[in-house]
C-alpha positions in Angstrom: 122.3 107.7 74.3 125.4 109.7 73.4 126.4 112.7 75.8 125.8 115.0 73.3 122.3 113.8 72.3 119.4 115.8 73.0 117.5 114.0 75.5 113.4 113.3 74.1 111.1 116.4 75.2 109.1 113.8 77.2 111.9 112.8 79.4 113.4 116.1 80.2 114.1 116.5 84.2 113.8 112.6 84.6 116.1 110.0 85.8 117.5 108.1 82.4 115.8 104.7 83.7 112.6 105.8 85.4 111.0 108.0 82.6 107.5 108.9 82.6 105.0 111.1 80.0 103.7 114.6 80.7 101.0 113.3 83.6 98.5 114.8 85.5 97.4 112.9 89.0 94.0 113.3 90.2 93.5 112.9 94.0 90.0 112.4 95.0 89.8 112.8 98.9 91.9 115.5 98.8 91.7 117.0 101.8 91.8 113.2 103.8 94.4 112.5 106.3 96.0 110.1 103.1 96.3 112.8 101.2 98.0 115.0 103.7 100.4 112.0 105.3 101.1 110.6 102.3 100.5 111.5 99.0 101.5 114.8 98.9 104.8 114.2 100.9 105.0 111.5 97.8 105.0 114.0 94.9 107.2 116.7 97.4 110.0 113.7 97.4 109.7 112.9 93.7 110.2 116.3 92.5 113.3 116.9 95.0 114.6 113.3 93.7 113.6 114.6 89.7 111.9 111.9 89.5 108.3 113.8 88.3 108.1 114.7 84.4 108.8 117.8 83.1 104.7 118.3 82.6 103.5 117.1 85.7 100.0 118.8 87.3 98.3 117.6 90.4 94.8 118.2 90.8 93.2 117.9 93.9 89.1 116.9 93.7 86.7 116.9 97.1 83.1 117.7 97.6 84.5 120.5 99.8 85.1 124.3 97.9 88.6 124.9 98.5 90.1 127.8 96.3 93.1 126.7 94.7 96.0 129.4 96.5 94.1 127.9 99.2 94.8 124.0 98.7 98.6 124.7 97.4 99.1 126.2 101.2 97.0 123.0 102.3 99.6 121.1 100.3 103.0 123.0 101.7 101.9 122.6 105.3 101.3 118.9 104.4 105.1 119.0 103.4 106.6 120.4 105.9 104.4 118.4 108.9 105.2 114.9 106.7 107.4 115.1 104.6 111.0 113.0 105.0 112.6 115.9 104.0 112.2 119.5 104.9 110.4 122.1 102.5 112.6 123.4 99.6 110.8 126.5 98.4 111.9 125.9 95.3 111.4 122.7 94.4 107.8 123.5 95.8 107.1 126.5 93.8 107.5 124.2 90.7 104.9 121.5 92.0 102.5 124.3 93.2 102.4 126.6 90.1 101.0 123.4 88.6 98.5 122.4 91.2 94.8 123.1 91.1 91.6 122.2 92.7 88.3 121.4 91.1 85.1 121.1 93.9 82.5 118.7 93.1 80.7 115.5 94.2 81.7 111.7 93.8 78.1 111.1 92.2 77.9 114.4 90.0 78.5 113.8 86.4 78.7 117.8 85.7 81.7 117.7 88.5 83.7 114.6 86.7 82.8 116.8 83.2 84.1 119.7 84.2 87.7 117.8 85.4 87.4 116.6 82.3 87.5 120.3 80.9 90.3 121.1 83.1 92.5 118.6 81.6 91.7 119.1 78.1 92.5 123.2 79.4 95.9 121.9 80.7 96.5 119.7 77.6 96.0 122.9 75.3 97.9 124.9 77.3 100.7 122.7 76.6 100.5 121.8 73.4 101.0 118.3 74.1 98.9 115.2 75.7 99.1 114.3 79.1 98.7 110.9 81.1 95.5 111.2 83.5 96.1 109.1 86.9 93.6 109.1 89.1 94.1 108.6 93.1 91.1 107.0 94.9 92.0 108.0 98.3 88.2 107.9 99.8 85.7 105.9 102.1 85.3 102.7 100.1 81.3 103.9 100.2 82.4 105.8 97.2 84.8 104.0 95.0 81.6 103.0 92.7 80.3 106.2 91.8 84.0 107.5 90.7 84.8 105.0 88.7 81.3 105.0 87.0 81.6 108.5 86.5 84.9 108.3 85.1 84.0 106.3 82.7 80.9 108.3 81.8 83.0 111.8 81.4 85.2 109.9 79.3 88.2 110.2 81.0 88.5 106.4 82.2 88.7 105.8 78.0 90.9 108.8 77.8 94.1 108.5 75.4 93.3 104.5 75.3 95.9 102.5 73.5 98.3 105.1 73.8 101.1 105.6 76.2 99.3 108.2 77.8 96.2 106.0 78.9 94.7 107.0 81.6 94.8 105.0 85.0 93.7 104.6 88.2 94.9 103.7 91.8 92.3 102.2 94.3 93.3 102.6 98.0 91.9 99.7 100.8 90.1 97.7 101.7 89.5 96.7 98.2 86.0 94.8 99.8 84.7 93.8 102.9 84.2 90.5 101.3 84.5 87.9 98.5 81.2 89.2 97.6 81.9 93.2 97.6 84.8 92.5 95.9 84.1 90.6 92.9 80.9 93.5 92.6 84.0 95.9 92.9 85.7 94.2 90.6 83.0 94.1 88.1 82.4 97.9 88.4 86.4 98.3 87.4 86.3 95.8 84.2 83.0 98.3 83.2 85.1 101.0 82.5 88.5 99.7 82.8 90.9 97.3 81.1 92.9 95.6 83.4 96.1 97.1 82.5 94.8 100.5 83.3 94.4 99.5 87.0 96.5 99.9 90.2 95.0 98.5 93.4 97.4 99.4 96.4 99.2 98.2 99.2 101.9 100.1 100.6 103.3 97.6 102.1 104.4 96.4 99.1 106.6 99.4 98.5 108.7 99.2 101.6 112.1 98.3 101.1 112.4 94.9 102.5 109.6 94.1 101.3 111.2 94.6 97.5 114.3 92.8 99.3 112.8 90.0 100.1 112.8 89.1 96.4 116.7 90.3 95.7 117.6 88.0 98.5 115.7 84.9 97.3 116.4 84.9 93.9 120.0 86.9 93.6 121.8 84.6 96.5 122.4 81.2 95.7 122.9 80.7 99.2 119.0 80.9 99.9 117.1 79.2 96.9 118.2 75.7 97.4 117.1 75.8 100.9 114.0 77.5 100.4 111.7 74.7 100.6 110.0 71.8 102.9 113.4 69.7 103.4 115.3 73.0 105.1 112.6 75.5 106.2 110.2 74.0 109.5 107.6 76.9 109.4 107.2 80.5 108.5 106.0 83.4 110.7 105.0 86.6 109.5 104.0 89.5 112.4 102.0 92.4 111.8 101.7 94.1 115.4 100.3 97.6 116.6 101.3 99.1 119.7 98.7 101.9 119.2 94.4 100.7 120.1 91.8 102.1 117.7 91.7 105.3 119.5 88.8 107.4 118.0 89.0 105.3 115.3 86.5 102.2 116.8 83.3 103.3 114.7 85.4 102.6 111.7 87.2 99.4 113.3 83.9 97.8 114.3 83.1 97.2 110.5 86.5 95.8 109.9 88.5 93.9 112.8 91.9 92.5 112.4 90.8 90.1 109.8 89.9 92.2 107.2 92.0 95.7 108.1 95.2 93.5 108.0 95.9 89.4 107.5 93.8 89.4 104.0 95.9 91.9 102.6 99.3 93.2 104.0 100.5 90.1 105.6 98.5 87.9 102.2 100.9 90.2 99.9 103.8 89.0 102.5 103.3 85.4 102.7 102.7 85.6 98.6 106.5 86.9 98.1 107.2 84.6 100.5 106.1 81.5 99.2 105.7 82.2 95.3 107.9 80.1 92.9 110.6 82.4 90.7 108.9 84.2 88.0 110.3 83.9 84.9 111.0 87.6 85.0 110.5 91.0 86.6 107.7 91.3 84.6 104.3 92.6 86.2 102.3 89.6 84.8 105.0 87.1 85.5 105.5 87.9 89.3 101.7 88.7 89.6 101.2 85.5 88.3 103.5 83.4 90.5 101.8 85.3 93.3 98.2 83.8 92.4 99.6 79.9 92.0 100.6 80.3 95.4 97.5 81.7 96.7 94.9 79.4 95.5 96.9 76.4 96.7 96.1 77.4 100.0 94.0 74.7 101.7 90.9 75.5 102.9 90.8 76.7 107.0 88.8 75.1 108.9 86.4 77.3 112.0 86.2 76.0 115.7 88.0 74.1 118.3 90.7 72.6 116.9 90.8 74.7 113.8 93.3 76.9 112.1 92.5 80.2 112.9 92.3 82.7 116.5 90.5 85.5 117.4 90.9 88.1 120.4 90.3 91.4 121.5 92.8 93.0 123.7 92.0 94.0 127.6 93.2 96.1 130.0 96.8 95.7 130.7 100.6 97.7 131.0 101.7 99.4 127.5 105.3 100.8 128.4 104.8 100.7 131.7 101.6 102.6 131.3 98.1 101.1 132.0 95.8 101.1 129.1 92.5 100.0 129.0 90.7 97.1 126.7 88.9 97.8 123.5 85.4 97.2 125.0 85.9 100.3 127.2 87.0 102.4 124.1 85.2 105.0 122.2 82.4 104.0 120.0 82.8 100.3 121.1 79.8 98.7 122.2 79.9 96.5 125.2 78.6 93.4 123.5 81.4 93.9 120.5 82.8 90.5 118.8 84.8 92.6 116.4 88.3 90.9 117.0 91.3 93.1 117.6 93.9 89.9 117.3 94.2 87.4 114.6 95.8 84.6 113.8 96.0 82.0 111.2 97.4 78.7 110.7 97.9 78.1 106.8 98.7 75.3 104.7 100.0 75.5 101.1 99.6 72.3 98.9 102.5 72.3 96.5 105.7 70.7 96.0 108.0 73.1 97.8 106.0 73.6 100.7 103.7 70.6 101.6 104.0 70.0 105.6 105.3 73.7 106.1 103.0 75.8 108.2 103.0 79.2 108.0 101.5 81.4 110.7 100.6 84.4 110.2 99.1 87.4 113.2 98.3 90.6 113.5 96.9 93.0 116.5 96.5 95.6 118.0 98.0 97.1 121.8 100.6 94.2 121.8 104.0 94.6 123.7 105.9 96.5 120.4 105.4 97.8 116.9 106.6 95.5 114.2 106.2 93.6 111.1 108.7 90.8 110.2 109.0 88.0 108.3 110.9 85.1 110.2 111.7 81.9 107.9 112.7 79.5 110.8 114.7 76.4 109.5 115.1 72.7 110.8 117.3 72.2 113.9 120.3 70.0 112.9 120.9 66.9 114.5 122.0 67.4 118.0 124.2 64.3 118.2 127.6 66.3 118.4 126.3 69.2 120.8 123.6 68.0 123.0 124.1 68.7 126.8 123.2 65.6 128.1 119.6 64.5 127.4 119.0 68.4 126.2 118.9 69.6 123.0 120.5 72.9 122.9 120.8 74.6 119.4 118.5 77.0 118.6 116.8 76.8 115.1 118.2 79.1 112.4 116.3 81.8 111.5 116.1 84.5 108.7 114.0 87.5 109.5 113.1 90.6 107.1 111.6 93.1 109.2 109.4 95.5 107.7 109.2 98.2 110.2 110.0 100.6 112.3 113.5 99.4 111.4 113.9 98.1 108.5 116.5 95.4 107.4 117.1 92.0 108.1 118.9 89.6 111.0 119.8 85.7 110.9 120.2 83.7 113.7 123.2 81.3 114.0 124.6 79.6 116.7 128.1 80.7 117.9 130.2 78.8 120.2 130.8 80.5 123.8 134.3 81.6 124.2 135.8 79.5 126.9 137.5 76.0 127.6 134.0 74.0 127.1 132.3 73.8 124.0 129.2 75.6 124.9 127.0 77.0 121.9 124.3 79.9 122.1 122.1 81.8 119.3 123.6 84.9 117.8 122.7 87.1 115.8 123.9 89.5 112.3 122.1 92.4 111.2 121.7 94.0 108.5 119.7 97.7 108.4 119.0 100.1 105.9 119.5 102.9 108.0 122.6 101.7 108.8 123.7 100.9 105.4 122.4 102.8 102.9 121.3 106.1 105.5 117.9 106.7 107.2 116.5 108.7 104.5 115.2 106.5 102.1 112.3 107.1 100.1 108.4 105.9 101.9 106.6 103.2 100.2 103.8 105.8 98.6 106.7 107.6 96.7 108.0 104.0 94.8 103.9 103.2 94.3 103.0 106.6 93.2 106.3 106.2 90.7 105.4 103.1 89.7 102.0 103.9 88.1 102.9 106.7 86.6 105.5 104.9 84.3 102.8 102.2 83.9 105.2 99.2 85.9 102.1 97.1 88.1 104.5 94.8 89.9 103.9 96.0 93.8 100.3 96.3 92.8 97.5 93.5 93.3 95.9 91.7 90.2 91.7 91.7 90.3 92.1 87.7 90.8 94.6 87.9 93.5 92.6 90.2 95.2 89.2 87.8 95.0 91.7 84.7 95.8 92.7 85.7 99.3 89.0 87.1 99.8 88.1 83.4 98.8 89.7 82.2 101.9 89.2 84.2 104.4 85.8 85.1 103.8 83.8 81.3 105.3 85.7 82.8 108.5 84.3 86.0 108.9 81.1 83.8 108.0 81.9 81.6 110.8 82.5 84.1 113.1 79.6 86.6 112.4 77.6 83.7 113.2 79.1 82.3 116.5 79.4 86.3 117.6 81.2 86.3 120.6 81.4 82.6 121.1 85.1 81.5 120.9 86.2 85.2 121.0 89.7 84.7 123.6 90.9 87.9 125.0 94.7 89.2 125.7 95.9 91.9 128.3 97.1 95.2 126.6 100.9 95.2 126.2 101.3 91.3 125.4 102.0 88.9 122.2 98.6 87.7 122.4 96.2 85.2 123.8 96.3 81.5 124.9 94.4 80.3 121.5 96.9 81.8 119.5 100.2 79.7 121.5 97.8 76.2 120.5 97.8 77.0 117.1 101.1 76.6 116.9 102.2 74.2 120.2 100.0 71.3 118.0 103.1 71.2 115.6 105.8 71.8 118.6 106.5 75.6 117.6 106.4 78.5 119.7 105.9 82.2 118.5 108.9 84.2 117.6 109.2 87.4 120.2 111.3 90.0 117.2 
């Protein structure tokens, strides 16, 4: 576009590559905990970064009447209690003269009709169309009864075929089950296209996360060893310092299982493990991600299986004693809700046939972090072996995820000295570091992304009912055998003793990050 080109109406106060219509988003749950950690610290950053359109509205919807001057100081406190950066008053003034409040209830068809009305209102005040998104940040109990009435107002159907389609975002758990989620699933395709939908998980907006494919497929150094003759197994952490707090009436429906392995770490293991796309195309990566997923092998339940469960005890937490989930709130003493999972996976393809990947997630273990460690084959020891010991470490390549994000590889260094003595060190890389601290939270680049229609870091329907697929004979399994097999772990640890034999069966240990 020449310099002295006026730039199109639409795209005025944009970036030049991330342009979006005129949009307005639709929060429903507004006055959630989401809403106020993340979402609106989302649209605060995107409008500092100029990243919003020039016509952009934010509507807040809850069964609670909130007047709207009301909600807008709702929203500011929001900002300045969340937000990465600190409350410019006027780069807020020009989100909040453009945010509203409508009051109604997720099954009330005169509530969805009269949102509908306040777009159309906004739309005509404007003299132009505008792109509805819709944010489904609510208790899973109600996802039905918006979509159906979003489709019954109209405004699922709204602008169809046209850039400004509308489109929706659907927070987790998407299901509880294969079951609930394929019904799910089916409600969506009633009143959605496919295209039109945005099922979420932050984690895929975290940086590394999005690095993990730059450093796969833009260094050559990586791809040719990214397969069963270099790598020996793949580990991928999701731990919790925290418990469930006052949270265990919520956590007793969901467990380990289903609040974190079949989706956060699935999405991880997916990038992980998925061949290169043929581009950066949604579909193309999206598809990848599905091959990979369905030639997962079956897991098999019971001694000598592939999979772990645990619930965490008392213990020391920093020093601190903490006490074990059966004496939380809301916990009932005869609880087989695990707190502690951990998986033993198989994929059957070419690049990765003999290659377990392990996968765990808990809560009250020793540290908060996420990672994903690609350990590779030991070389042959022949030129550095201490006598009858074997003393190089394996190479490994770890992205970690959080709380500091970046990514470290293991080599092994000689000692300085007159012997030849080797020992494992390690280079780091870290965002912070690097690029500065501030960079932008995962809801901002998801919250981005939908708007200008790109559904890459979002999950497809089928990939969604895929991992569901697998995991859900286990929750089977283990609903059944209630607190039969359950293994327990002390507060502050990696873990329990069934979790160590998953992986000591292959002659691999547990990675401490």
């Amino acid at each position: 576009m020449a310099e002295n080109q006026p730039r199109h109406p639409f795209l005025q106060g944009l970036s030049k590559h991330r342009g979006a219509p005129p949009t307005v988003v639709v929060i429903f749950g507004a006055s959630g905990d989401l809403t106020a950690r993340k979402l609106i610290p989302a649209v605060y950053n995107l409008a500092v970064d100029n990243l919003l359109p020039a016509d952009f509205h934010l509507i807040g919807y809850g069964r609670k009447p909130i007047p709207d001057d009301e909600f807008r100081g709702m929203a500011a406190d929001a900002v300045k209690e969340f937000s990465r950066r600190e409350l410019n008053a006027e780069v807020w003034g020009r989100v909040a003269a453009n945010t509203t409040y409508v009051a109604g209830g997720y099954d009330e068809k005169p509530a969805f009709d009269r949102l509908a009305a306040h777009i159309a209102e906004i739309e005509k005040r404007i003299g132009r169309d505008v792109q509805p998104l819709f944010y489904i940040s609510t208790p899973p109990s109600v996802f039905a009864p918006i979509l159906l009435n979003l489709g019954a107002s109209g405004l699922a159907s709204k602008h169809l075929g046209h850039v400004h389609h509308a489109k929706v975002i659907i927070e987790k758990p998407f299901g509880k089950d294969l079951a609930s989620a394929v019904a799910l699933n089916g409600t969506i395709r009633s009143v959605f296209q496919e295209h039109q939908v945005y099922r979420i998980d932050h984690y895929l907006g975290k940086e590394t996360v999005q690095d993990l494919l730059v450093q796969r497929f833009a260094n050559s150094i990586f791809e040719p060893l990214w397969n069963r003759t270099f790598i020996d197994n793949v580990q991928i952490t999701v731990a919790e310092e925290v418990g469930v707090g006052t949270r265990g009436g919520y956590y007793e429906q969901s467990g380990a299982l289903r609040d974190m392995i079949q989706n956060h770490t699935m999405q991880l293991l997916a990038l992980t493990a998925m061949e290169p796309p043929v581009s950066l195309d949604a579909e193309a990566v999206r598809d990848e991600k599905v091959k990979v997923l369905k030639a997962i092998q079956p897991l098999r339940v019971g001694p000598g299986g592939d999979v772990a469960r645990a619930q965490y005890a008392a213990g020391l937490l920093g020093g601190k004693p903490s006490k074990g989930y059966l004496e939380e709130e809301g916990i009932a003493p005869v609880s087989a809700t695990e707190t502690y999972a951990a998986i033993r996976l198989s994929i059957n393809n070419w690049r990765w046939q003999g290659v377990p990947f392990y996968l765990r997630s808990g809560k009250r273990m020793a540290r908060r972090v996420s990672e994903i460690a690609i350990q590779f084959k030991r070389p042959p020891g022949t030129l550095f072996a201490e006598g009858e010991r074997f003393n190089l470490a394996p190479n490994t390549l770890a992205f970690q995820i959080q709380p500091d994000e970046g990514l470290s590889m293991v080599l092994n260094g000689k000692v300085p000295g007159l012997e030849t003595r080797t020992q494992p060190v390690k280079m780091n890389f870290r965002y912070s570091t690097t690029f500065g601290s501030n960079t932008p939270e995962a809801y901002e680049r998801l919250v981005l992304d939908a708007m200008i229609g790109d559904g890459t870091l979002f999950i497809r329907g089928d990939e969604a009912e895929t991992s569901w697929r697998l995991y859900t004979p286990v929750l089977e399994s283990w609903a059944a055998a209630k607190r039969e097999g359950m293994d327990s772990y002390a507060a502050g640890s990696w873990g329990p003793p069934s979790a160590d034999e998953l992986l000591s069966k292959n002659n691999h240990i547990w990675r401490k990050p």
